[in-house]
ZALO-120123 format. One record per residue: residue in one letter; residue number from 0; x, z, y negated of N, C-alpha, C in turn. Coordinates in Angstrom, 3 decimals, always signed. Example, Ala and Ser with C-alpha at 12.3 -4.5 7.8 and 13.67 -1.06 7.14 Angstrom:
2
NODE   nugu   lolum        n_u        n_w        n_v       ca_u       ca_w       ca_v        c_u        c_w        c_v
NODE      A       0    +13.190     +7.800     +5.690    +12.300     +7.800     +4.500    +13.200     +7.800     +3.300
NODE      S       1    +12.850     +7.080     +2.250    +13.670     +7.140     +1.060    +12.900     +7.870     -0.030
REM end
This chain:
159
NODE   nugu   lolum        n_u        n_w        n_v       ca_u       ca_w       ca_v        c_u        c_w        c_v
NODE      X       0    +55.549     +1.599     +5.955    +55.074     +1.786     +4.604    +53.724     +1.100     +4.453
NODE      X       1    +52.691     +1.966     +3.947    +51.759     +1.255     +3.740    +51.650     -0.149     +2.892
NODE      X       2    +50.832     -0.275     +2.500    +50.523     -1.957     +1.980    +49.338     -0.741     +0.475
NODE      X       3    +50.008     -1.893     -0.622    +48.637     -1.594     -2.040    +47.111     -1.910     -1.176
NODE      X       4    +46.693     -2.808     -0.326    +45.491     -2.784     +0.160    +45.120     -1.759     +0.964
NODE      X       5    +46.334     -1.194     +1.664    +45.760     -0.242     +2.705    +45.051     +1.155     +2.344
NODE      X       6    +46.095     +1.329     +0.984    +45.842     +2.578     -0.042    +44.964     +2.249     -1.035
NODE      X       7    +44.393     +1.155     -0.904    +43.092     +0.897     -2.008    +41.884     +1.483     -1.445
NODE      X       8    +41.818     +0.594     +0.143    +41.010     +0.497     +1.712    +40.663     +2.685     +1.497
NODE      X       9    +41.619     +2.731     +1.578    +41.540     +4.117     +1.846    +40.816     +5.397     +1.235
NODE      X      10    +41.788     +4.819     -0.033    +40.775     +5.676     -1.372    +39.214     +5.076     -1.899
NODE      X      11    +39.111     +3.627     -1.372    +37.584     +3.786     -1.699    +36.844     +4.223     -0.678
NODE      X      12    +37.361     +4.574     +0.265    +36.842     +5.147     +2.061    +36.328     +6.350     +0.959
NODE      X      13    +37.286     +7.094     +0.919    +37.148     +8.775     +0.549    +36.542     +8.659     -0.527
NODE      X      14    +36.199     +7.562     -1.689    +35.036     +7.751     -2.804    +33.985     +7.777     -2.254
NODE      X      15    +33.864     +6.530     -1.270    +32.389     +6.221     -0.883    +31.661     +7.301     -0.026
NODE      X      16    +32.748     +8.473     +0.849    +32.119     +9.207     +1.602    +31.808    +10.561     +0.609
NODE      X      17    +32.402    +10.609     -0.582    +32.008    +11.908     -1.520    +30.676    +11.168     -2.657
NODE      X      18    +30.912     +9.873     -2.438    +29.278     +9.605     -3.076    +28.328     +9.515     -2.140
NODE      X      19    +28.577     +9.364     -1.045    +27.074     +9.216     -0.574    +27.034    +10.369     +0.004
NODE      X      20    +27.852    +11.777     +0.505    +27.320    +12.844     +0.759    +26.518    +13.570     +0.248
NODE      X      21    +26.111    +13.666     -1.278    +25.289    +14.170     -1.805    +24.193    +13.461     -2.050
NODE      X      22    +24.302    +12.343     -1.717    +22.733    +11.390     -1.783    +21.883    +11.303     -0.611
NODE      X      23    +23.215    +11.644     +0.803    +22.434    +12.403     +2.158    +21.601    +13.135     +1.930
NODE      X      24    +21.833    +13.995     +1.432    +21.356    +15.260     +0.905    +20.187    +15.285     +0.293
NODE      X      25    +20.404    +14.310     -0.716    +19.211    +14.208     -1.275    +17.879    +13.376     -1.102
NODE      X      26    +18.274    +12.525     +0.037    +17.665    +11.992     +0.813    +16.666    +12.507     +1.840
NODE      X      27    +16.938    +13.672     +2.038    +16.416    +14.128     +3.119    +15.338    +14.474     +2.764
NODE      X      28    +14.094    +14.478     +3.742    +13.126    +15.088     +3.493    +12.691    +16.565     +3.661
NODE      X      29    +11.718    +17.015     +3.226    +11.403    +18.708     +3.499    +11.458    +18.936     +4.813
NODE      X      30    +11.375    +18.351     +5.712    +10.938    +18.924     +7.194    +12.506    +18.733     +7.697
NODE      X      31    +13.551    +17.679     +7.197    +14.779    +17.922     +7.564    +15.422    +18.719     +6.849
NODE      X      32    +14.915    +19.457     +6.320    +15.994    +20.651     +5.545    +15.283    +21.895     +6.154
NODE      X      33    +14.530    +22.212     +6.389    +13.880    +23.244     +7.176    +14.307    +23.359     +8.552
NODE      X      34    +13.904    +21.874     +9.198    +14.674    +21.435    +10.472    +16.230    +22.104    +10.581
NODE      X      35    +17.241    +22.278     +9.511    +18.315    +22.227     +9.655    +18.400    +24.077     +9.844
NODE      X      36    +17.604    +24.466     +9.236    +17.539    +26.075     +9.679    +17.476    +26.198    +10.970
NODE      X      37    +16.765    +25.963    +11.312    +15.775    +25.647    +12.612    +17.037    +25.775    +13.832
NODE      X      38    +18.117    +23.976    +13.461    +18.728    +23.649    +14.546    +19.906    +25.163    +15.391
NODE      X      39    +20.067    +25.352    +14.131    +21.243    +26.848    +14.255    +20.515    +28.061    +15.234
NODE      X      40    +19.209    +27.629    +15.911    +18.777    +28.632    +16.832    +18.501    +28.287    +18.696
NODE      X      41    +17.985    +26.915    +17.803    +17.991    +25.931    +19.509    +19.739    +26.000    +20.682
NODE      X      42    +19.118    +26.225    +21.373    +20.067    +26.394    +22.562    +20.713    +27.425    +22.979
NODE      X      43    +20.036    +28.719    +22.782    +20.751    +29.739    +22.357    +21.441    +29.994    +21.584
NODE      X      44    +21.624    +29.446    +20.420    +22.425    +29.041    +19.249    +21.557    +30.888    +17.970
NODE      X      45    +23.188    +31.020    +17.417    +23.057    +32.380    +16.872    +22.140    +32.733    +15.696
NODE      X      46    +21.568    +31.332    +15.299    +20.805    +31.433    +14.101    +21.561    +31.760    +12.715
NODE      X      47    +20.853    +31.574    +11.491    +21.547    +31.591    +10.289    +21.157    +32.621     +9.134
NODE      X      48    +21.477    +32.768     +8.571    +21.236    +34.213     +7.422    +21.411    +33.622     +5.986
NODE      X      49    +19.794    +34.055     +5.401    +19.833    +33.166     +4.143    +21.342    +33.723     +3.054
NODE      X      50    +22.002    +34.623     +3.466    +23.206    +34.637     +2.268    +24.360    +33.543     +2.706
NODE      X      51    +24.198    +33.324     +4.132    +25.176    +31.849     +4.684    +25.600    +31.113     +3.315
NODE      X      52    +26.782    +30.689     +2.868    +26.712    +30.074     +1.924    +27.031    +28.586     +1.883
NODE      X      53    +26.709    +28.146     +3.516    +26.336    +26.536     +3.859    +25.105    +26.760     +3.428
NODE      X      54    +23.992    +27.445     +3.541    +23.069    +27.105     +3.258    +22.178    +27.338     +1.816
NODE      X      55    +23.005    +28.365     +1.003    +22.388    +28.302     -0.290    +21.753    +27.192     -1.000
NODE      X      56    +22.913    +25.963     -0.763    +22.279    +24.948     -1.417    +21.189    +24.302     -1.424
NODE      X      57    +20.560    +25.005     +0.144    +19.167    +24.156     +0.352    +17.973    +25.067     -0.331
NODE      X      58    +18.530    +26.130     -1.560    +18.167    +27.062     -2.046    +17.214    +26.809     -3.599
NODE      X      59    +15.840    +26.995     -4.070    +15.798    +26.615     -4.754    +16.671    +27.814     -5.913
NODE      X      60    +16.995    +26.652     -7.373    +18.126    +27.626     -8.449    +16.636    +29.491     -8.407
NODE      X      61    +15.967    +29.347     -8.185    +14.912    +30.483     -8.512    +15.322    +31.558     -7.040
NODE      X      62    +15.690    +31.058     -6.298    +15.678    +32.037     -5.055    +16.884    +32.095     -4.832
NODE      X      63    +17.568    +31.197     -5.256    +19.630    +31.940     -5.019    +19.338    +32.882     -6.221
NODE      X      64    +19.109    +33.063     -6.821    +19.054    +34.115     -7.971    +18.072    +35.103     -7.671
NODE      X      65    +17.641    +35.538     -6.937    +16.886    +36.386     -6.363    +17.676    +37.010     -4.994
NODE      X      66    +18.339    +35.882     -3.989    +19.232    +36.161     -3.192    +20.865    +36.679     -3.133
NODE      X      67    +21.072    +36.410     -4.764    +21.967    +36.631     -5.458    +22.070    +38.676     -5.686
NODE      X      68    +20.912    +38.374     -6.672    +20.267    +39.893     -6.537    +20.446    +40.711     -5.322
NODE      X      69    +20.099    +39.910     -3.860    +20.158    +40.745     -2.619    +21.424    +41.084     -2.595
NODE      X      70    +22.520    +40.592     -2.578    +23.947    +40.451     -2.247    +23.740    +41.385     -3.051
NODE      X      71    +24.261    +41.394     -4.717    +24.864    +42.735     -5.421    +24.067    +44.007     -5.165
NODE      X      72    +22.687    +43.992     -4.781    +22.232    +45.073     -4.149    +22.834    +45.772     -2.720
NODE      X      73    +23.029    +45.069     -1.760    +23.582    +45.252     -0.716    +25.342    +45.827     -1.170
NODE      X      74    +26.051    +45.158     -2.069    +26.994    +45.537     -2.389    +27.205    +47.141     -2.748
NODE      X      75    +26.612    +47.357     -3.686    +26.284    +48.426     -4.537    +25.401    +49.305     -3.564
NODE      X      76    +25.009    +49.280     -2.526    +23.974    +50.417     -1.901    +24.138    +50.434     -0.611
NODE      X      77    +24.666    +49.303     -0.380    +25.176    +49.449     +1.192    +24.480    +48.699     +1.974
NODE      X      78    +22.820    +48.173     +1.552    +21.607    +47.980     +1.939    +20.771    +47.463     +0.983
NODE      X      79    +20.086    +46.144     +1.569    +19.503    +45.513     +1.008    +17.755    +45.376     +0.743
NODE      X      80    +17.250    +44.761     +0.522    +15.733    +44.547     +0.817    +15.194    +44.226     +2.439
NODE      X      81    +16.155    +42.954     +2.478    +15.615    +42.440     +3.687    +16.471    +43.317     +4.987
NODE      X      82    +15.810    +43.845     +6.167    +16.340    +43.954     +7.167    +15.781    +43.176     +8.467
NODE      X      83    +15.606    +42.115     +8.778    +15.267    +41.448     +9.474    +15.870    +39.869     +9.120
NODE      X      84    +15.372    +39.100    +10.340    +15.671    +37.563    +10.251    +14.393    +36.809     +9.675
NODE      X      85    +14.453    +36.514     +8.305    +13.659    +36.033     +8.084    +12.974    +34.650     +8.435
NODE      X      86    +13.740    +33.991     +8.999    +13.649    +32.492     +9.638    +13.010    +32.659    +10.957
NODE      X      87    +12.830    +34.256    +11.407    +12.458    +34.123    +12.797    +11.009    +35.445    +13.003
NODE      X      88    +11.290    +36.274    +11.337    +10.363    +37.482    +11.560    +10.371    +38.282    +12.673
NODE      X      89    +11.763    +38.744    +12.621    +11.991    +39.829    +13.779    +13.625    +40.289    +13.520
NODE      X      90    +13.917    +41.296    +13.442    +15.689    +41.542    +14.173    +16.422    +41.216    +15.201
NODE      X      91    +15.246    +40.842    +16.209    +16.065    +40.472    +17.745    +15.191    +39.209    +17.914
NODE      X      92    +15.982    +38.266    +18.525    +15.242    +36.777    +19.113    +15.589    +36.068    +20.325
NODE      X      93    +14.797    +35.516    +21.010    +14.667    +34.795    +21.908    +13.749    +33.656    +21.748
NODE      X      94    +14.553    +32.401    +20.444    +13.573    +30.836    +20.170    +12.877    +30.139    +21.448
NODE      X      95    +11.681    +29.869    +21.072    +11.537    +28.745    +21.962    +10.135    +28.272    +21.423
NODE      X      96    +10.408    +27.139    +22.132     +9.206    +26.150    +20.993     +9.187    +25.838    +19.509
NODE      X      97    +10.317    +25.300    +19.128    +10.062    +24.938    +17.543     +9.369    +23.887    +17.124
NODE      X      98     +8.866    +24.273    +16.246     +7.349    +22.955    +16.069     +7.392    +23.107    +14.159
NODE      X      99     +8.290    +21.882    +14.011     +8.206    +21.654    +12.531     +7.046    +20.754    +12.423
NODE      X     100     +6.309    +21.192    +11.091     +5.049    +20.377    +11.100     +5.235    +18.813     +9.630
NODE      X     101     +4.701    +17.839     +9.849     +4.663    +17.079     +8.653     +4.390    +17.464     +7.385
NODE      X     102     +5.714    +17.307     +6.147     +4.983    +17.965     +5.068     +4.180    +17.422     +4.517
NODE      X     103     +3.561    +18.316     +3.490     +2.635    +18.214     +2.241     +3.156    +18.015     +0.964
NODE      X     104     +3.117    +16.935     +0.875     +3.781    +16.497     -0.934     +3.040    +16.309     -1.673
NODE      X     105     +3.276    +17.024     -2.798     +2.603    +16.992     -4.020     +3.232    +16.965     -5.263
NODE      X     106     +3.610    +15.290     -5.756     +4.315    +15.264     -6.960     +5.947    +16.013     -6.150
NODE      X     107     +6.352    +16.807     -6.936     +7.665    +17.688     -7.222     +7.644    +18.582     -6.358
NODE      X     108     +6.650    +19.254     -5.654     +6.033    +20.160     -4.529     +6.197    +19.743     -3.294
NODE      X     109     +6.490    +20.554     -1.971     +5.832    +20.268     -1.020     +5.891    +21.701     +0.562
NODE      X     110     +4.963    +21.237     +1.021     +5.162    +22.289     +1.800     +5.142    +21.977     +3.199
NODE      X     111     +5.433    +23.137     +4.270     +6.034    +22.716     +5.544     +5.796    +23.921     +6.523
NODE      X     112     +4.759    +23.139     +7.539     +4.182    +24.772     +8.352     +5.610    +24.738     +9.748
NODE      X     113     +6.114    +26.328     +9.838     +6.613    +25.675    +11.416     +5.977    +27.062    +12.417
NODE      X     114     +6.300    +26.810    +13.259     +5.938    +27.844    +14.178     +6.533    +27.688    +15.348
NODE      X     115     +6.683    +28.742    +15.896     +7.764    +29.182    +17.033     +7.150    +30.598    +17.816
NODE      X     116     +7.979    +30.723    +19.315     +7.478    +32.046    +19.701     +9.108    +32.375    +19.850
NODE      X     117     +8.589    +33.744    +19.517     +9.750    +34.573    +19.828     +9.814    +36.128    +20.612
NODE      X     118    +10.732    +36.009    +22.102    +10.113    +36.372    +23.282     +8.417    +35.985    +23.095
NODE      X     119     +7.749    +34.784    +23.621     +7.140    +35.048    +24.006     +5.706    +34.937    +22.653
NODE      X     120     +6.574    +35.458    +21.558     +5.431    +35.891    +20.697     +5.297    +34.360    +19.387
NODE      X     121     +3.819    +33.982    +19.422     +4.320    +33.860    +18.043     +4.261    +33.802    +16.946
NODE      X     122     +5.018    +33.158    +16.199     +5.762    +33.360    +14.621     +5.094    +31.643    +14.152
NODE      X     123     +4.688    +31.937    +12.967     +4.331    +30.888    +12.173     +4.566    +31.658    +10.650
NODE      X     124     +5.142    +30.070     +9.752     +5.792    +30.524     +8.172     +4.970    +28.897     +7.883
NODE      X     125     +4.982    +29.385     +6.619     +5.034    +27.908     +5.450     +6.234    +27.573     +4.840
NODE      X     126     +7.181    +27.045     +4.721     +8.063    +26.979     +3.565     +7.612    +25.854     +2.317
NODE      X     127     +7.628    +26.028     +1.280     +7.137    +26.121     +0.177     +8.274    +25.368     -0.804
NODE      X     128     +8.609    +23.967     -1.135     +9.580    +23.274     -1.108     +9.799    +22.891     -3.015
NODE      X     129    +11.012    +22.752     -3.407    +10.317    +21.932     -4.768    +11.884    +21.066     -4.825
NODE      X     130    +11.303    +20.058     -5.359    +12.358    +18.980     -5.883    +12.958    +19.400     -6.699
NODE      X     131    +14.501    +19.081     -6.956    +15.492    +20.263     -7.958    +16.882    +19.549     -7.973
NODE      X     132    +17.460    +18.800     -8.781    +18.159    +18.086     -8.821    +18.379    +16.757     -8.290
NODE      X     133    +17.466    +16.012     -7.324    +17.364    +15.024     -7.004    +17.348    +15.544     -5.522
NODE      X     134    +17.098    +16.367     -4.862    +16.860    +16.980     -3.805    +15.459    +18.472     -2.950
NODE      X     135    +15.181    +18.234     -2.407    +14.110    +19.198     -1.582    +14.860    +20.602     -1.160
NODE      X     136    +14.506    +21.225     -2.243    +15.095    +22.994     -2.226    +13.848    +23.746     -1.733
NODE      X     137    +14.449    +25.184     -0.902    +13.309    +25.768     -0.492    +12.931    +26.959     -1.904
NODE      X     138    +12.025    +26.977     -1.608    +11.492    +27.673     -2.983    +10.892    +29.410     -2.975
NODE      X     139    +10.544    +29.054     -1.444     +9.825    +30.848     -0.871     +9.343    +30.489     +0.891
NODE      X     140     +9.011    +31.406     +1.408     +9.272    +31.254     +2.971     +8.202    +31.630     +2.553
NODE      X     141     +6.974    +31.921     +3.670     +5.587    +33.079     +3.746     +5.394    +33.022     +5.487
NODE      X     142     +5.381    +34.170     +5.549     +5.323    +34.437     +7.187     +3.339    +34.734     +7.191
NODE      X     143     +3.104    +33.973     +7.906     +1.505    +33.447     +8.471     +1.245    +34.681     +9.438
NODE      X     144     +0.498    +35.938     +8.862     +0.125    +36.214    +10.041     -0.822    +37.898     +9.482
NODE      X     145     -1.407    +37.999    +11.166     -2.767    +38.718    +10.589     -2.122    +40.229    +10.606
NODE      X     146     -1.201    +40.694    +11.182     -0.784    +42.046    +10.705     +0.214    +42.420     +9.873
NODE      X     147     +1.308    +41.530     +9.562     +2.267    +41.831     +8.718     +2.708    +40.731     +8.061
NODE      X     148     +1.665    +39.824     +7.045     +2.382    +38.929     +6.489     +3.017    +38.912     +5.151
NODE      X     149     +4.408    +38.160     +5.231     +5.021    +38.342     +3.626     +5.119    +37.307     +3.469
NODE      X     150     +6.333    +37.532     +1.803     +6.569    +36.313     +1.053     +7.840    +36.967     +1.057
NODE      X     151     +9.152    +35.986     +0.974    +10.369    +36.358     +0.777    +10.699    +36.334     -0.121
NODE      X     152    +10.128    +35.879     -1.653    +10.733    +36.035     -2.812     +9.890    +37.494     -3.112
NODE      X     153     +8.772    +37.889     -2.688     +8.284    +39.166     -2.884     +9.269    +39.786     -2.254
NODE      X     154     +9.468    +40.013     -0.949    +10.486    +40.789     -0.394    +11.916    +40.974     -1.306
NODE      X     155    +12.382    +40.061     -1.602    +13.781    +39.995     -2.549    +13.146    +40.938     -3.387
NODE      X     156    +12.481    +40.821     -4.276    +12.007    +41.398     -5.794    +12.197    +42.648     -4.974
NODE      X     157    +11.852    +43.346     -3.717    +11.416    +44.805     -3.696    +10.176    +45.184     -3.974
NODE      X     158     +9.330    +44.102     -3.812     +7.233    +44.361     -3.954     +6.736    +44.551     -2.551
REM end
């Protein structure tokens, strides 16, 4: 039988790990929340899909509601805006070289260059960050480049 200390011991275990999980969180900086996209590709690893709903949260409230939009579109049509990986600017991948860059903070703002090749080729984005509940949400992706560059909240909209 346990002991009143052991079950005190215990339950402030399990407070202290549901308070400070969200202060992890909010702790983190822009380049580790980008980073965390990132890790889901290193090692041959399958990569992640912004409707993942581990990762919404690193979502700013303006682009889950835009991504939100994608889903009931996709629901309703079968097919969405986006057909590609947007984290990688391509449908098919082969990562190598990820190069998260130091962000740019500004006030409530900040931004974050990365770049990567894929087979071979490569891929450079900005992600575009804003502070949002006491945490670094992504706000819009922009793929860097001289023949086909976007913005993913343009893409969502359907522009």
């Amino acid at each position: 039988m346990r002991s009143f200390s052991q079950v005190f011991a215990q339950v402030f275990l399990c407070i202290a790990i549901l308070v400070a999980a969200p202060s992890a969180f909010a702790q983190q900086g822009p380049d580790a929340v980008v980073g965390e996209i990132y890790s889901s590709y290193e090692d041959g690893g399958l990569g992640i899909s912004p409707s993942d709903p581990a990762l919404r949260e690193r979502f700013s409230a303006r682009l889950r509601a835009l991504l939100a939009e994608e889903d009931a579109r996709i629901d309703r049509d079968g097919i969405g805006n986006l057909d590609f990986d947007v984290f990688v600017d391509a449908q098919d991948f082969d990562i190598t070289g990820i190069e998260i860059g130091t962000p740019e903070i500004s006030g409530a703002k900040a931004e974050v260059a990365v770049g990567l090749l894929n087979f071979g080729q490569l891929r450079q984005f900005r992600y575009l960050l804003v502070m949002e509940d006491g945490a670094w949400r992504i706000d819009d992706i922009v793929a860097v480049s001289d023949d086909m560059p976007w913005t993913l909240s343009v893409l969502l909209a359907g522009n």
